[in-house]
N, CA, C and O atoms as CSV, one atom per row, in Angstrom:
chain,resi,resn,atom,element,x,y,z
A,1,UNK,N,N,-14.121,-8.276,5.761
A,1,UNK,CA,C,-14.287,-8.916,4.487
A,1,UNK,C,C,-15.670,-9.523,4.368
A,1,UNK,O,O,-15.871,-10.636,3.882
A,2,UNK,N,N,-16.678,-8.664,4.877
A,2,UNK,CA,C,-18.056,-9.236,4.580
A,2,UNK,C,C,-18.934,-8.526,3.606
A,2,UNK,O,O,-18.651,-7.356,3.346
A,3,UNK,N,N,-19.932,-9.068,3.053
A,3,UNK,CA,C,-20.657,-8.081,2.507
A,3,UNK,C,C,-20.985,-6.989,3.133
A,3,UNK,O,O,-20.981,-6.828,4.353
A,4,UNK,N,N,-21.338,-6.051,2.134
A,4,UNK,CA,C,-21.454,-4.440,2.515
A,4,UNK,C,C,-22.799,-4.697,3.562
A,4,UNK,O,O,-22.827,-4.253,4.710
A,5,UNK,N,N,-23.904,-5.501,2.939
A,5,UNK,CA,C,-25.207,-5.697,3.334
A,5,UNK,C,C,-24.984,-6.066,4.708
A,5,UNK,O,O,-25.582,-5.453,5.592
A,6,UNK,N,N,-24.178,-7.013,4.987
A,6,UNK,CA,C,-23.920,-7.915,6.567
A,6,UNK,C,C,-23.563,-6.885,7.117
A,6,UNK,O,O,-24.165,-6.608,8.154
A,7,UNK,N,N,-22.470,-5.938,6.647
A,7,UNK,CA,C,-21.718,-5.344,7.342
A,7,UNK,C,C,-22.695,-4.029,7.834
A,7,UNK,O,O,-22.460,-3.421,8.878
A,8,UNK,N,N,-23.513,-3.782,7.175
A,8,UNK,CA,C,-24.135,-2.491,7.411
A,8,UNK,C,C,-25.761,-3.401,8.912
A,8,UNK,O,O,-26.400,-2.975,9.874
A,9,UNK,N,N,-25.673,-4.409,8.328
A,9,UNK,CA,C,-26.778,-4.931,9.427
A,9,UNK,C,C,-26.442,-5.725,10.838
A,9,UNK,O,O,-27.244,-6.251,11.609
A,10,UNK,N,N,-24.710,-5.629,10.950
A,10,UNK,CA,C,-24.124,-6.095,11.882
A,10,UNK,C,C,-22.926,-5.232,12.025
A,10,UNK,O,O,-21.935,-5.916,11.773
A,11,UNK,N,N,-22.609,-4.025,12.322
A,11,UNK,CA,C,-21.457,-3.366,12.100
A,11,UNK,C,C,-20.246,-4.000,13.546
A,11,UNK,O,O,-20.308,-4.437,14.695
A,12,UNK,N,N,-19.631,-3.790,12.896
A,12,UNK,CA,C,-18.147,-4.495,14.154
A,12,UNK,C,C,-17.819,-2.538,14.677
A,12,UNK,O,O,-17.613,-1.408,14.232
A,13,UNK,N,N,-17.948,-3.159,15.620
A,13,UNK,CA,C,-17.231,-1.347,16.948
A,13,UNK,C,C,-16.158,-1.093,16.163
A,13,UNK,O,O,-15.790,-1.968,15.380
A,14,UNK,N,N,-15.519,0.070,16.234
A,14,UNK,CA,C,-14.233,0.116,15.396
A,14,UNK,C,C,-13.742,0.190,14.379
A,14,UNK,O,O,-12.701,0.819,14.191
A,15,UNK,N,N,-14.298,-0.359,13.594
A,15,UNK,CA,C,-14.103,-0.902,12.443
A,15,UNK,C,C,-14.107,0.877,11.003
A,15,UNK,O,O,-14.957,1.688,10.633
A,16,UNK,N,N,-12.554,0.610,10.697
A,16,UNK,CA,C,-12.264,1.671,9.877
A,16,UNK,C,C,-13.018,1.708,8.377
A,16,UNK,O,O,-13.554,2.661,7.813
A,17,UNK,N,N,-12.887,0.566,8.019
A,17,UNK,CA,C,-13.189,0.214,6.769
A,17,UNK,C,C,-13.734,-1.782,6.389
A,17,UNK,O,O,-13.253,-2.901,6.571
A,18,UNK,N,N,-14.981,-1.167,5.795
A,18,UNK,CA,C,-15.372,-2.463,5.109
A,18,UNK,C,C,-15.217,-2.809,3.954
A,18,UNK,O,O,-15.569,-2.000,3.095
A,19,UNK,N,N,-14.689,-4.010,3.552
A,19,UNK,CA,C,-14.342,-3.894,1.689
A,19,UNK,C,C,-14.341,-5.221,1.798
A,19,UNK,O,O,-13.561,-5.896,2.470
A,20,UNK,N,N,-15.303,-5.623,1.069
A,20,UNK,CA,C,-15.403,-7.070,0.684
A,20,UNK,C,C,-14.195,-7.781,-0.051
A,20,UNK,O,O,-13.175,-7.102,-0.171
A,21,UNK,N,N,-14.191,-8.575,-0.363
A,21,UNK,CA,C,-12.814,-9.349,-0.507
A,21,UNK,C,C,-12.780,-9.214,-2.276
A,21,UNK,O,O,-11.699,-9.270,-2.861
A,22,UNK,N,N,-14.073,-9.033,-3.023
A,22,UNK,CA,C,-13.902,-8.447,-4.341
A,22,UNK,C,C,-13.356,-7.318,-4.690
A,22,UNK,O,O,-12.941,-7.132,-5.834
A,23,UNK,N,N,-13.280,-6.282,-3.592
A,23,UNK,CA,C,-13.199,-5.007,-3.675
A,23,UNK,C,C,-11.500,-4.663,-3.292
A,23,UNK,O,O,-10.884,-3.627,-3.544
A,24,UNK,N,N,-11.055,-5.779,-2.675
A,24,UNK,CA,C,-9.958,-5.555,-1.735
A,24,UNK,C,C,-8.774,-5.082,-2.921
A,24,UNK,O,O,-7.965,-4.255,-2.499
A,25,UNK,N,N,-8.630,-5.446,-4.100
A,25,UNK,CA,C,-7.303,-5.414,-4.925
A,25,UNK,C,C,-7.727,-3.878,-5.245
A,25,UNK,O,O,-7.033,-3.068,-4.630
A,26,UNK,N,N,-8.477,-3.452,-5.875
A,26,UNK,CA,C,-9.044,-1.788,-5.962
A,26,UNK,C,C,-8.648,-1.153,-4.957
A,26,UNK,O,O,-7.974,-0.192,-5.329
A,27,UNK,N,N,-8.730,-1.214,-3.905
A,27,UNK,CA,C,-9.363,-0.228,-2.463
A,27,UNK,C,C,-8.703,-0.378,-1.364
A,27,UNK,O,O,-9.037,0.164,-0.310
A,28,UNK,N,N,-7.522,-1.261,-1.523
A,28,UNK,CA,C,-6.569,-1.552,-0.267
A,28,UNK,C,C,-5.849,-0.162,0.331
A,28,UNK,O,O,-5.521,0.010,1.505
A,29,UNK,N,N,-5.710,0.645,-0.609
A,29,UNK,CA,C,-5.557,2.204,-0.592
A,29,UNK,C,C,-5.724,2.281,0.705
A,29,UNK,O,O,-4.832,2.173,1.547
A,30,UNK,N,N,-7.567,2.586,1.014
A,30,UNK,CA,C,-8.061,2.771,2.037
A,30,UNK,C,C,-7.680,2.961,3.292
A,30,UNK,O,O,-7.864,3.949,4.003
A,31,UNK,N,N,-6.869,1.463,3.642
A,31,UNK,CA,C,-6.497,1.033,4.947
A,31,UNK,C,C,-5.774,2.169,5.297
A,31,UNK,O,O,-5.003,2.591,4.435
A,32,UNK,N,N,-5.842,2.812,6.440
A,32,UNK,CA,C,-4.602,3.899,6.165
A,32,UNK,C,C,-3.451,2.965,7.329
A,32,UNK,O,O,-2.279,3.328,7.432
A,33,UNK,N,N,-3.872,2.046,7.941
A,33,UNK,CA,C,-3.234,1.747,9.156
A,33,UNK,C,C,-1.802,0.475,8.241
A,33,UNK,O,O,-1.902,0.191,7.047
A,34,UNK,N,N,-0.745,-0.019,9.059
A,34,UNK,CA,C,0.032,-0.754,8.549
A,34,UNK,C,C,-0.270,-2.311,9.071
A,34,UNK,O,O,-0.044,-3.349,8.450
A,35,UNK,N,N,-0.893,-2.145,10.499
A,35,UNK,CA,C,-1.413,-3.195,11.591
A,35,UNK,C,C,-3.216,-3.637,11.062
A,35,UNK,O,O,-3.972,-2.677,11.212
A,36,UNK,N,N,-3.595,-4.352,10.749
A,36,UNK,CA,C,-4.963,-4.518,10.254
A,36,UNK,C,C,-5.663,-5.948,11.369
A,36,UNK,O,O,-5.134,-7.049,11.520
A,37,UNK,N,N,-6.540,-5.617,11.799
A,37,UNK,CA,C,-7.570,-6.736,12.113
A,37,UNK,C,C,-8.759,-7.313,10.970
A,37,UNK,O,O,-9.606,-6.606,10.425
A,38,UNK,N,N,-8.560,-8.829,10.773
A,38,UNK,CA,C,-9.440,-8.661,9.345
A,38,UNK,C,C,-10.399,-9.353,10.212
A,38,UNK,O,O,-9.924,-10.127,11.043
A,39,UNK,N,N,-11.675,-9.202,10.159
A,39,UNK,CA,C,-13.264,-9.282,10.373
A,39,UNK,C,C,-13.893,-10.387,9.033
A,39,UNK,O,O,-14.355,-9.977,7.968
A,40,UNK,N,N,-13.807,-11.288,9.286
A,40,UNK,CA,C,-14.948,-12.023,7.543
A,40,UNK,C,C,-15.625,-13.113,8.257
A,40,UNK,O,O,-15.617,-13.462,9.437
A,41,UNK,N,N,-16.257,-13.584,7.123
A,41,UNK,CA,C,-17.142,-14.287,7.419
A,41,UNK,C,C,-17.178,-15.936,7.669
A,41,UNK,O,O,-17.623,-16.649,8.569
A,42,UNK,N,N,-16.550,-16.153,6.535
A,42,UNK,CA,C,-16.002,-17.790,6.521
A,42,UNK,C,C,-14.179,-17.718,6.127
A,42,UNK,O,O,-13.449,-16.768,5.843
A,43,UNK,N,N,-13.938,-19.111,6.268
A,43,UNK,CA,C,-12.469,-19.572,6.699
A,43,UNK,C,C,-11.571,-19.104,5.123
A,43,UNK,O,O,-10.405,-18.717,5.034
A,44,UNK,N,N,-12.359,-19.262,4.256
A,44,UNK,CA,C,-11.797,-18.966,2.738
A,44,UNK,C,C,-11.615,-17.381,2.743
A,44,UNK,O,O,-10.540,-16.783,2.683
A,45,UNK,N,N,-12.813,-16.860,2.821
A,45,UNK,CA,C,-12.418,-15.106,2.969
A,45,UNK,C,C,-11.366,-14.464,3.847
A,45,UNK,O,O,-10.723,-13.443,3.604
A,46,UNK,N,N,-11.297,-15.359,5.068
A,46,UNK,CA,C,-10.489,-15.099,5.863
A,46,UNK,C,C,-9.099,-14.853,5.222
A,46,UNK,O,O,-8.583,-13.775,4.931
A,47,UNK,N,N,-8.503,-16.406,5.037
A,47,UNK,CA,C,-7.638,-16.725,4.368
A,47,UNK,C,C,-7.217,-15.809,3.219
A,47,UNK,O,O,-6.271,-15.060,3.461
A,48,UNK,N,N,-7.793,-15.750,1.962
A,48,UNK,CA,C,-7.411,-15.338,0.812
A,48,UNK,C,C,-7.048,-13.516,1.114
A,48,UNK,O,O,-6.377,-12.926,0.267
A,49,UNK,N,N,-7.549,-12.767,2.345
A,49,UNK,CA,C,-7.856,-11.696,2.526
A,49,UNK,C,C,-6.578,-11.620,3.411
A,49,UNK,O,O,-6.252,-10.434,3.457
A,50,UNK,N,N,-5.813,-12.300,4.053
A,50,UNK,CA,C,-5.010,-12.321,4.876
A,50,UNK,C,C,-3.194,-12.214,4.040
A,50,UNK,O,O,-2.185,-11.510,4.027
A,51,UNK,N,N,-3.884,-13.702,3.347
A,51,UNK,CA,C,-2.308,-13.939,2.374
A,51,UNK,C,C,-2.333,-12.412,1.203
A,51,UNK,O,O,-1.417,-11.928,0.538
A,52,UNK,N,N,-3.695,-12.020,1.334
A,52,UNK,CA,C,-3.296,-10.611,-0.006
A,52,UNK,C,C,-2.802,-9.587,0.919
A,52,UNK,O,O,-1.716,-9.114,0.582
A,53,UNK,N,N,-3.244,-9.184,1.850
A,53,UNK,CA,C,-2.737,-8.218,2.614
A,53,UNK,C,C,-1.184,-8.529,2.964
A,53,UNK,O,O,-0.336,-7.764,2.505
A,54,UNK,N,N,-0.788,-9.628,3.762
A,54,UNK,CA,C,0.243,-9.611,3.762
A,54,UNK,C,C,0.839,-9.568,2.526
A,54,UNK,O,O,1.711,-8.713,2.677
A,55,UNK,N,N,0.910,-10.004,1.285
A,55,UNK,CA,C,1.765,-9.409,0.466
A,55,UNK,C,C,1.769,-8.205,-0.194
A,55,UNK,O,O,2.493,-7.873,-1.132
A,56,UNK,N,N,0.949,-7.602,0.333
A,56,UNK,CA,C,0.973,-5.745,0.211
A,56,UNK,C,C,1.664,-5.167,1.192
A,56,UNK,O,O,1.368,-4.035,1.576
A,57,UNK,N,N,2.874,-6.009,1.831
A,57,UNK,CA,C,3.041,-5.150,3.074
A,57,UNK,C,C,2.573,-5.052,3.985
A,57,UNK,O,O,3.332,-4.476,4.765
A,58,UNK,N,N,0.971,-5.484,4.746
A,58,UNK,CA,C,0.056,-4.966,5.906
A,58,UNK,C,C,0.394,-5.970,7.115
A,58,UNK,O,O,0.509,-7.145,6.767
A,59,UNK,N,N,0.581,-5.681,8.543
A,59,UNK,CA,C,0.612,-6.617,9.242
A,59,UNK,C,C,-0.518,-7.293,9.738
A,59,UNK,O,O,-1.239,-6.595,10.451
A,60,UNK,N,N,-0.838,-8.340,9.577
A,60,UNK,CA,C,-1.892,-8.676,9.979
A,60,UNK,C,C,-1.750,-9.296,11.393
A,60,UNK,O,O,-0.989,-10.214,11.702
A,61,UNK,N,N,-2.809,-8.485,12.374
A,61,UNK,CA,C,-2.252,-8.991,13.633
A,61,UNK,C,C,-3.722,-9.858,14.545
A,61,UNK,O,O,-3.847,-10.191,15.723
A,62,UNK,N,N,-4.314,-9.940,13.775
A,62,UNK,CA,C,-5.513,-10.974,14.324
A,62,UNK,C,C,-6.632,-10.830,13.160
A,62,UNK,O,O,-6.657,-10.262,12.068
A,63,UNK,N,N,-7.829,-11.852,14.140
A,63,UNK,CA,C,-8.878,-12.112,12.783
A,63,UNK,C,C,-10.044,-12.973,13.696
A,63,UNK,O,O,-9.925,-13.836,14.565
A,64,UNK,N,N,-10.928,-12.479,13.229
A,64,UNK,CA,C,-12.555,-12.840,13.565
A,64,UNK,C,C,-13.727,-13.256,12.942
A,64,UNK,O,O,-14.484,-12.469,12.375
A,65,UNK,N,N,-13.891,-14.308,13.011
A,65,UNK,CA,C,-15.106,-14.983,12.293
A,65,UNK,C,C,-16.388,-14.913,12.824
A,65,UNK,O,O,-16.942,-15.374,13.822
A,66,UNK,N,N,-16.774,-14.069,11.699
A,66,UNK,CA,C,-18.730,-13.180,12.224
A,66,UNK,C,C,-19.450,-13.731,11.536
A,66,UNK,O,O,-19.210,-13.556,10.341
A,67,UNK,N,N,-20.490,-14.520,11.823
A,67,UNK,CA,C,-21.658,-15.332,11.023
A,67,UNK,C,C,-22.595,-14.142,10.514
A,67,UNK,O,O,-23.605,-14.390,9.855
């Protein structure tokens, strides 16, 4: 859940998909997985990106805060 910009100048190993937290209600599609690790930046993105996923169904099974 970081910017595209951060994300492209700090990429996380692994990482299936980047979608900023504006993008997330559009593009949740994407995820193809049911288990998600969310990656953001501060405690609010975290958050708001977590409670939306889980109510789409996604398990959210951890989370990492990248400056």
């Amino acid at each position: 859940m970081r910017d595209y910009q951060v994300a492209l100048q700090k990429p996380v190993q692994g990482a299936v998909v980047n979608l900023p937290y504006a993008y997330l209600k559009r593009h949740h599609q994407q995820i193809s997985s049911n288990q998600v690790v969310v990656v953001a930046s501060d405690y609010v993105s975290k958050n708001l990106t977590i409670r939306f996923l889980k109510g789409q169904g996604f398990k959210v099974i951890g989370y990492q805060l990248i400056k």
